[in-house]
N, C-alpha and C positions, 0 to 999 in steps of 0.2 A: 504494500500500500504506500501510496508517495506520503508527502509531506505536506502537500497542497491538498490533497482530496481526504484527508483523514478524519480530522475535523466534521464535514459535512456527511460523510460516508459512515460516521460512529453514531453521527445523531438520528441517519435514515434509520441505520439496524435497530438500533434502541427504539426504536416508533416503529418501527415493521414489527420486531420479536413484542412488545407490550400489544400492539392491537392482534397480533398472531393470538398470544396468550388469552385475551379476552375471548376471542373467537372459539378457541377451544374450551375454555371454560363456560362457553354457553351451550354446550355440545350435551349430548344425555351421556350418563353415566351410568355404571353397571359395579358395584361394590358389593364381594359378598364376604362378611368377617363371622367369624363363632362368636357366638350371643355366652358369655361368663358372666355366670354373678360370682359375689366379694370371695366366698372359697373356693372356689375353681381357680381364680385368678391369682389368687396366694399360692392355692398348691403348685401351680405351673410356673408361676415366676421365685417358686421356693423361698418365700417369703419370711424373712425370721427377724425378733427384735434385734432392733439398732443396738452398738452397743455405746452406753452411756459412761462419759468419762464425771467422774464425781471432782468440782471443780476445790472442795473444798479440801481433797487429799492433798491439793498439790500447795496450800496453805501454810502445813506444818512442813514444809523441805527444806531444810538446811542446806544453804552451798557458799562459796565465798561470791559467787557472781550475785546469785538473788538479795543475797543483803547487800549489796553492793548496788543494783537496782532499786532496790525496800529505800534507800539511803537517796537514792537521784530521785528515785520520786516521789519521796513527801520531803525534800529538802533539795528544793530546784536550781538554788542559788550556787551548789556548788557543779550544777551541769552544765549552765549557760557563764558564771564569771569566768572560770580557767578563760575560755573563747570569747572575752571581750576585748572588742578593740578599738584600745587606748583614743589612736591616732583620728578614726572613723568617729565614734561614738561621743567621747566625752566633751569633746566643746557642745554639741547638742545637746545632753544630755543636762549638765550644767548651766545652760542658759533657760533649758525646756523645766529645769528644777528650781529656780530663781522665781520664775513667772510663776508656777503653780503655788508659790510659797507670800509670793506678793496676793494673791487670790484666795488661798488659804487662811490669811491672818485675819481679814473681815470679815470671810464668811466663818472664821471657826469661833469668831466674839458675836457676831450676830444667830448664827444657828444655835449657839448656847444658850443664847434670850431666849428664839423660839422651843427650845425642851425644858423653859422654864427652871434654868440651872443659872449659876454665877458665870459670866463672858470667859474668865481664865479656864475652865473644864471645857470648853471648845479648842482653845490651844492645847490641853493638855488631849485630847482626842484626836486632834492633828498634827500628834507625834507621836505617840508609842504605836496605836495601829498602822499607822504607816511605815514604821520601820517595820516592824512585823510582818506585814505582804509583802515588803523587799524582799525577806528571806524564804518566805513560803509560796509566792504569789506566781501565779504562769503567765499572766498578762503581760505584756508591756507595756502599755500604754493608760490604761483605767488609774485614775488617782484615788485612792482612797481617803476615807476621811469622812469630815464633816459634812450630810447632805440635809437636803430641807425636808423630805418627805419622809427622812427617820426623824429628823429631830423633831416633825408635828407629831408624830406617832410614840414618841418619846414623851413630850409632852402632854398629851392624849391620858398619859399612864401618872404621871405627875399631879395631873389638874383631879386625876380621879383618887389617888391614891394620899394624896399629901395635898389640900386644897391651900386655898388660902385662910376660909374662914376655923381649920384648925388647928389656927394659928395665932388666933386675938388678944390678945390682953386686957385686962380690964374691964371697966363698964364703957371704957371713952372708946373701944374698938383700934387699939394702935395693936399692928402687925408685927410682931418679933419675928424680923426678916431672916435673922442668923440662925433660929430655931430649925424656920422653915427652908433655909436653904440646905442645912446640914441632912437634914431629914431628905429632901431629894435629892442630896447627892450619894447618899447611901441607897436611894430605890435607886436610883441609876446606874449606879457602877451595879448591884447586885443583877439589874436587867440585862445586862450589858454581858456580865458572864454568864446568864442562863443561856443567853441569845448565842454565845460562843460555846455553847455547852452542846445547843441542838445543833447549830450548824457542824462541827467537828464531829460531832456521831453521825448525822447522816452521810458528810463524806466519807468516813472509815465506812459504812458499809453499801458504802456507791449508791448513794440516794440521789443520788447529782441528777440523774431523772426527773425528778417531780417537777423540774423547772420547764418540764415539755407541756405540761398540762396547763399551764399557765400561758396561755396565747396570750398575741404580739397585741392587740386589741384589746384587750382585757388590762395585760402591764401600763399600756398607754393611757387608757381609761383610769385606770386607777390611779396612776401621777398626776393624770390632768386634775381628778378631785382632789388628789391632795394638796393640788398647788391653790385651790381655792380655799380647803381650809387653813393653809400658811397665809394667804393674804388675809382672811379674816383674823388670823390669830394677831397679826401684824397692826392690827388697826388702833388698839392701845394706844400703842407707842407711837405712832401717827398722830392721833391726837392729843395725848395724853391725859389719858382717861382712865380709871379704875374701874373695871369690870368685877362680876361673881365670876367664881368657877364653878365652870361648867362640863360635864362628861357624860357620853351616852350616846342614845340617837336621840335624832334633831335637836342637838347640844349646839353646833352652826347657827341651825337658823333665831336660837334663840339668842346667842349672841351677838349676831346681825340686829336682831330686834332692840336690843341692850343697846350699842351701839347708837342707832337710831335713836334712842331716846333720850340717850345724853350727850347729844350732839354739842346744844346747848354749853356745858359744863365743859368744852373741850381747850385746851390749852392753844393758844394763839402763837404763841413763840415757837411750840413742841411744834405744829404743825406748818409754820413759814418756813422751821429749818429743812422736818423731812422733803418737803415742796422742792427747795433750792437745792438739796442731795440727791434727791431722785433726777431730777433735767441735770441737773452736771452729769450724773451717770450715763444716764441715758444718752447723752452730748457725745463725751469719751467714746461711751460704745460705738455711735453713728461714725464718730472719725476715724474709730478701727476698720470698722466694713471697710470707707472710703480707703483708707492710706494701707489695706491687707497685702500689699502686692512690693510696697517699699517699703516698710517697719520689718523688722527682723525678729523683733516680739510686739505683741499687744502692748500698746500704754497703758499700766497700771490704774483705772480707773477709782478700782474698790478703795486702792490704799495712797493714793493724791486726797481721793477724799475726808478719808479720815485724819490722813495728817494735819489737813487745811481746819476741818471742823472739830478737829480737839486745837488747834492753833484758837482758832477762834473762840472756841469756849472759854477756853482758856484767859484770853487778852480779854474780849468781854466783860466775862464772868455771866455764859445764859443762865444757869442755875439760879443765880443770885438775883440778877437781873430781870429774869424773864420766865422761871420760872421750869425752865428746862432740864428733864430726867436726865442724870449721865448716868455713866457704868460706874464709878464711883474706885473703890480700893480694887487694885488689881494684884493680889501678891506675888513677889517673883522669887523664882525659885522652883524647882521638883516637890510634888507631893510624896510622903512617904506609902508604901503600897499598904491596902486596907483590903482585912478577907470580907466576904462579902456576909450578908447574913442568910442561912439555908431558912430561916423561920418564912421568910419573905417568898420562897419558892411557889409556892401554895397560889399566893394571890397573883402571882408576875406570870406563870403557865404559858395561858392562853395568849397574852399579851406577846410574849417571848417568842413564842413559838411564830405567830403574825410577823414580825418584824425579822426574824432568822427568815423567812422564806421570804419575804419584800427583798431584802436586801440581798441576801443570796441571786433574786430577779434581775434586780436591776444593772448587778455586779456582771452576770454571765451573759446576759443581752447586750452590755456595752462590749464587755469584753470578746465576744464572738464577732461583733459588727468591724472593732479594729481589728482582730486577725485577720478575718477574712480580706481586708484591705491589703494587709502588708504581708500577707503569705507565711502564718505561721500558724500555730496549733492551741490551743485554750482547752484543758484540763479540765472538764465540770467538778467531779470530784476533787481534785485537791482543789480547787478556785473553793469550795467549802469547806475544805480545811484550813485554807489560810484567813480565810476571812473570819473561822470561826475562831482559829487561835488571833487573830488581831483582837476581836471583841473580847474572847477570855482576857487575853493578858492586859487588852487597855481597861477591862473594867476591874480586874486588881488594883491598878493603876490610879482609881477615880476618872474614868472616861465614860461616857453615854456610849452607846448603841450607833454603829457606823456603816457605811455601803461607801459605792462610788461615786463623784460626784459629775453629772456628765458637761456642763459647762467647762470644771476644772480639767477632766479629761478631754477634752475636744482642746484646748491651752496647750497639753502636754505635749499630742501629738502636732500640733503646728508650730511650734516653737522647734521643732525638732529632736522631741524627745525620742529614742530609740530603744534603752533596756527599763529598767525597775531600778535603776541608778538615779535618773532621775526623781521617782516617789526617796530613795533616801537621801538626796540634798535637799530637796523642799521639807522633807522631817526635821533636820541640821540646821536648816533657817528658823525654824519654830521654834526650835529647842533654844535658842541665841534669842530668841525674842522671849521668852517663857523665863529664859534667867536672867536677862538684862534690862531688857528694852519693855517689858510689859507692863511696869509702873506708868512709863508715859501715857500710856491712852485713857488716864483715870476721869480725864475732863471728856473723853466721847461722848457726844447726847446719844442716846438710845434709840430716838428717832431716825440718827443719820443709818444706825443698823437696819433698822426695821425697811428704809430706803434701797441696803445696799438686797436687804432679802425680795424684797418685792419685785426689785429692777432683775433679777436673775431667775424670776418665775416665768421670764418670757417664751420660753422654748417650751415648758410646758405647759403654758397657757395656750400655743399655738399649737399643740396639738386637737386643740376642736376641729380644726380645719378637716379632720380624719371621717365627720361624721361625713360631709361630703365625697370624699374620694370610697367611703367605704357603701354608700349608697349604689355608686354606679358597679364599685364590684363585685362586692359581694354581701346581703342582706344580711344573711343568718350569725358573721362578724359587727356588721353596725348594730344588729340587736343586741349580742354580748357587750359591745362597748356603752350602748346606751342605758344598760340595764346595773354594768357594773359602775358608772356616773354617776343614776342615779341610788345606787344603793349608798355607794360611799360618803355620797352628800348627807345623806337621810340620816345612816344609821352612826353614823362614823367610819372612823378607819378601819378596827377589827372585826367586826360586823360586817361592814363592805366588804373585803376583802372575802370573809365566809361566806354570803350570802353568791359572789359572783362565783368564785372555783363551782359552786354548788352547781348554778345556774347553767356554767360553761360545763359539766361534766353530765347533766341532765341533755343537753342541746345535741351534746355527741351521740346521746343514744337514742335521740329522737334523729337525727340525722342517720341513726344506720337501720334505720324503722321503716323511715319514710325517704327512700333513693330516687334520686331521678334514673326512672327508666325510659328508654329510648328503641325503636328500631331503625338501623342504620342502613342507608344507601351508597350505593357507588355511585362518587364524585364521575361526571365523565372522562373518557382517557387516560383515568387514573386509577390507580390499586388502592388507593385512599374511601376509605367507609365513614358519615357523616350522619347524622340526626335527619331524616329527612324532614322534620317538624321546623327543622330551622336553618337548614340548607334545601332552597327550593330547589336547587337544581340535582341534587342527589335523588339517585333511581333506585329501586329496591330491583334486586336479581329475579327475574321472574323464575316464580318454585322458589324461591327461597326469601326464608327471612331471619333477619341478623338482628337478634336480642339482647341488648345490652342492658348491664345495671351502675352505678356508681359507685357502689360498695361492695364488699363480700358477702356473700348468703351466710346463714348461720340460724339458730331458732329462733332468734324473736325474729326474722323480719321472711322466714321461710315461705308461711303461706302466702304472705304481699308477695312476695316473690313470684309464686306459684299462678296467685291470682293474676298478675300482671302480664305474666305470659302468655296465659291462654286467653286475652283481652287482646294484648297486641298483635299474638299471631294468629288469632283465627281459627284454632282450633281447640277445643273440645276435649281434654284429655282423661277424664273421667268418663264422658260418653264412649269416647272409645276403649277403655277398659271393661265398660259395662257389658260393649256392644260383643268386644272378645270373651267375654265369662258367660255370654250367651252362646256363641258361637261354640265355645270349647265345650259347652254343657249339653248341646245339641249335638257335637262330635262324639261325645263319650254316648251319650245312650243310643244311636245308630251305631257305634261300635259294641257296643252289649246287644244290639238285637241283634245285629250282622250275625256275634260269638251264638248267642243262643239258637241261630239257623244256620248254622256250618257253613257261613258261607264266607267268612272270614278268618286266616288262622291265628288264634291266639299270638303266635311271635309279633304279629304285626304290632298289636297292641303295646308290648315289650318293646319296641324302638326309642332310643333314649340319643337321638339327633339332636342335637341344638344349634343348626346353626337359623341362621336370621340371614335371608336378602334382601336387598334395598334396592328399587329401583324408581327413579327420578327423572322423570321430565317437565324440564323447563316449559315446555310448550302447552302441556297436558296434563292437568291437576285432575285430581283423585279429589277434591275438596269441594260437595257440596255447599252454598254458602246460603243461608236462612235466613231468616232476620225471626225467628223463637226464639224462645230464651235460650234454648242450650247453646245456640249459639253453629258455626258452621260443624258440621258431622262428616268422616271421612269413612269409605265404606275399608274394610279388613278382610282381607281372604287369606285362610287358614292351609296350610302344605302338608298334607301327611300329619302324622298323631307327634310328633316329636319334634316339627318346624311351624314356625308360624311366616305372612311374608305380611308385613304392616306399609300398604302404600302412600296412606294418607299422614306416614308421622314427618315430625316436623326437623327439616336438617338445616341446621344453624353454623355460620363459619366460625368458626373457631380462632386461635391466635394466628393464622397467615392467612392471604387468600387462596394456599392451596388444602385448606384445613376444615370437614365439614365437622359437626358433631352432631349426633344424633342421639337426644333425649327420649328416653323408653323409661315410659315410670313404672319397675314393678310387676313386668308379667313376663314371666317364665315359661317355659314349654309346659312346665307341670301346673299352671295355672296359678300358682299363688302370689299373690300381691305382696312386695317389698313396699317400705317406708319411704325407701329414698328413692332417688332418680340415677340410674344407670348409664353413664357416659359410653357411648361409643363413636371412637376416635377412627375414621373414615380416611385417610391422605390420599387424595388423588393427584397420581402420578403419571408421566411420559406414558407407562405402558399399559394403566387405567386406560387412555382413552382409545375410542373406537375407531 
């Protein structure tokens, strides 16, 4: 073949051999195979159990390689540092660890507000668990730490467990703040190690799973509500205004209400600051977007701000002046580590449990989205051992209940962060601010926090936008996201969260209940098979029809199944079982009068044939079609006492289109009816045809 004619000469053959192909495939066919039920088939294919290897023998082996393994992989830090490189890596990594640590030091004084704890147990949060995922962690990229959707959830557990009101003093109602903060920072850290208690057992026993069950819509949903109860929690300090505490369902809306009502009563100074720190933020942020392409890092937005407005507080004096809340003593220095209390187990459980699988969520969804970008591997299970030894040992430590933060991570990796080197220089900067530097921010208004928290709920306030994308594609996801919204509005965080797994785990088995079934046609000119309900131009193969379901068969959804079939194809398959237990009953007693007038021998009777022919033509159907109820009837003729030959049953293509299958429910030469439906696998080949 030349070089000129190839080309055109490969595309005729390809177009000749495919419409050759069809041609013959619309030809009659003639297939005859032996009719096996389930022990015939076993004996002949000598069918014996599998043998099962017990995975837990290999558990207890001893070797120097395995613990050598046991060691790389729940202690990751020493498989990837040998192979870090210096030269590549570390000026990124160091600039990408700078930034996340400038990002860090507002959000970990203001997320400490909203868990209703003292601003310095944010910093001390956003350092011991972060160095901790350095060492255990498989991500590269997810910064851990301080996020807003634990810390409400954190909170949540605070306002219910340790309120305000007991906490009063006297008849004059003055708040003994030192009581009540001591008192939450012991539920907190003890939360904190429960939450590191469940997450590290269900990694040891590879639970790392459960986070499948938890769809992409549902996760989304559930941040999005949580970023509405962080703004409402935020609204205080906005205006400055003393609230009740409040926990439960529709604990929100009566907040909101509260709120409202003492609008009035709200501090002028508190809320002209947060005003003036929100638009700077917001400013910063806009000039990031614009200058993303020549800035080498984001401008420091979170922490110009605070410097300027503890500057100002400061020279001022708003407190004095004005009337404005700061963050007040910040002491510097390491806490000494404090055991938790087990008595507390009891009431924290359920709470614990909620917040160990949030955060475990949010952690392996970020972390899987950056791998799969940069070409590397995310561990489920150990990603829940490290997170869960982060929250044990930071909540020894005096730290709240932690996850990823995705603002801060999406920082890391555009700054040019590359290992988990980065998450331990932005801990190294915290730690140098935590002994040095964290006196300074005593004069911060509280407002400007409550600003920096609000201003970073935008990404997932902008997830509504889902309710639209998920309408056009898929319904039975925009239900689960709208149902899990509004539950976690209603009910709260841990409630929401139960109510939607609930909701989402009911949906799936209403979904394998209720499948879209189809019968499918061929595309013209093509081997391609399509819905003909929504592809008009797809033809169904005359004689045949192609029965699809969208799920697996199984018991609950067997009979739909069954029923669905005999609706789409047109046939009747009960009628015709009836019609053959007539027929076969009519055959046996003309064979007993034949035997009792010698006119048949006995042997005859004795024949134990089984096989089955099939014969098919496209042209010429065997299928009366009615419009009674039973619906179309195919007539059956019956071959000798040992064969049956069924023309009107139904042959359906199978997985290629040289692949028929032929459905037979149940009748056997001996006439007794099976339960299930009997596959027979027809291939028609080259030497099939006529």
């Amino acid at each position: 073949m030349g070089l000129s004619e190839a080309p055109g000469e490969r595309d005729t053959q390809a177009l000749l051999s495919r419409t050759q192909a069809m041609e013959l495939r619309r030809r009659d066919y003639h297939v005859e195979r032996p009719l096996l039920n389930q022990e015939q088939l076993e004996e002949l294919g000598s069918r014996s159990p599998a043998q099962v290897t017990l995975q837990w023998r290999t558990w207890f082996r001893c070797s120097r390689a395995r613990a050598q393994a046991l060691l790389l992989q729940y202690l990751p830090v020493l498989a990837w540092l040998p192979q870090y490189s210096v030269r590549d890596w570390l000026l990124g990594d160091l600039l990408s660890g700078l930034s996340v640590a400038i990002m860090q030091l507002p959000q970990g004084l203001a997320y400490a507000l909203l868990a209703g704890l003292p601003p310095v147990f944010g910093l001390y949060s956003s350092f011991y668990p972060v160095f901790v995922y350095f060492l255990f962690g498989t991500s590269r990229h997810i910064s851990v730490g301080t996020f807003a959707v634990m810390s409400v959830m954190v909170g949540s557990v605070m306002e219910s467990l340790a309120p305000d009101d007991a906490f009063l003093l006297g008849l004059n109602s003055t708040l003994d703040v030192a009581a009540r903060d001591a008192s939450r920072v012991q539920l907190a850290s003890t939360l904190s190690v429960l939450v590191g208690l469940f997450q590290v057992g269900l990694g040891m026993v590879h639970f790392g799973f459960v986070v499948t069950y938890l769809s992409e819509p549902l996760v989304r949903a559930y941040t999005t509500a949580a970023s509405v109860h962080v703004f409402v929690s935020q609204l205080k300090y906005v205006f400055g205004l003393h609230l009740s505490s409040r926990s439960g369902p529709l604990s929100l809306i009566y907040t909101v209400l509260e709120v409202c009502w003492k609008l009035p009563q709200m501090v002028v100074g508190t809320m002209v600051t947060a005003i003036v720190a929100g638009v700077v933020l917001v400013l910063v942020k806009l000039l990031n977007e614009k200058l993303r392409r020549h800035l080498p890092m984001p401008l420091p937005g979170e922490l110009l701000t605070l410097i300027g407005a503890t500057g100002i507080s400061y020279g001022v004096g708003l407190k004095q002046a004005f009337g404005v809340d700061i963050v007040g003593k910040i002491p510097t220095g390491l806490v000494p580590p404090m055991a938790p209390r087990p008595q507390l187990f009891a009431k924290l459980l359920g709470n614990a449990f909620a917040i160990a699988v949030v955060g475990f969520a949010i952690a392996i969804s970020l972390g899987k989205i950056f791998a799969l970008r940069h070409g590397y591997r995310v561990y489920s299970n150990q990603e829940l051992v490290a997170l869960g030894l982060s929250n044990l040992l930071g909540g020894i430590f005096q730290c709240f209940p932690v996850s990823c933060s995705m603002s801060r991570s999406l920082v890391q990796e555009s700054t040019g962060g590359n290992t988990q080197v980065a998450g331990a220089i932005s801990s190294l900067f915290i730690l140098i601010i935590i002994v040095k530097l964290g006196e300074l921010f005593q004069d911060l208004p509280k407002a400007v926090l409550a600003a920096v928290v609000i201003v970073n709920l935008k990404g997932m306030v902008m997830q509504c936008t889902d309710v639209v994308s998920l309408w056009k594609a898929n319904r039975m996801d925009l239900l689960i996201w709208v149902v899990t919204f509004v539950a976690t509005i209603l009910l709260n965080l841990d409630l929401g969260l139960a109510v939607a797994v609930v909701f989402s785990l009911m949906l799936v088995v209403v979904r394998t209940q209720m499948p879209h079934y189809s019968v499918l046609g061929q595309v013209p000119d093509t081997d391609i098979y399509r819905d003909v309900a929504e592809y008009s131009g797809a033809r169904e193969v005359p004689g045949v029809k192609v029965f699809r379901s969208s799920v697996t068969v199984y018991f609950a959804n067997a009979e739909l199944y069954s029923d669905s079939l005999k609706q789409r194809c047109g046939v009747d398959v009960d009628y015709l079982l009836s019609q053959k237990k007539k027929l076969l009953r009519k055959q046996e007693l003309k064979l007993k009068q034949l035997q009792k007038e010698n006119k048949l021998p006995k042997q005859a009777a004795a024949s134990k044939g089984t096989s089955v022919s099939i014969n098919v033509n496209p042209t010429v159907m065997d299928i009366e079609s009615n419009n009674d109820v039973e619906g179309s009837k195919a007539r059956v003729r019956l071959e000798g006492a040992g064969s049956f030959r069924d023309e009107g049953a139904q042959v359906i293509p199978g997985g290629s289109p040289w692949t028929y299958q032929l459905w037979v429910q149940g009748c056997h030469a001996s006439g007794r009816r099976r339960g299930v439906m009997d596959p027979i696998l027809c291939r028609e080949t080259s030497r099939d045809m006529p």
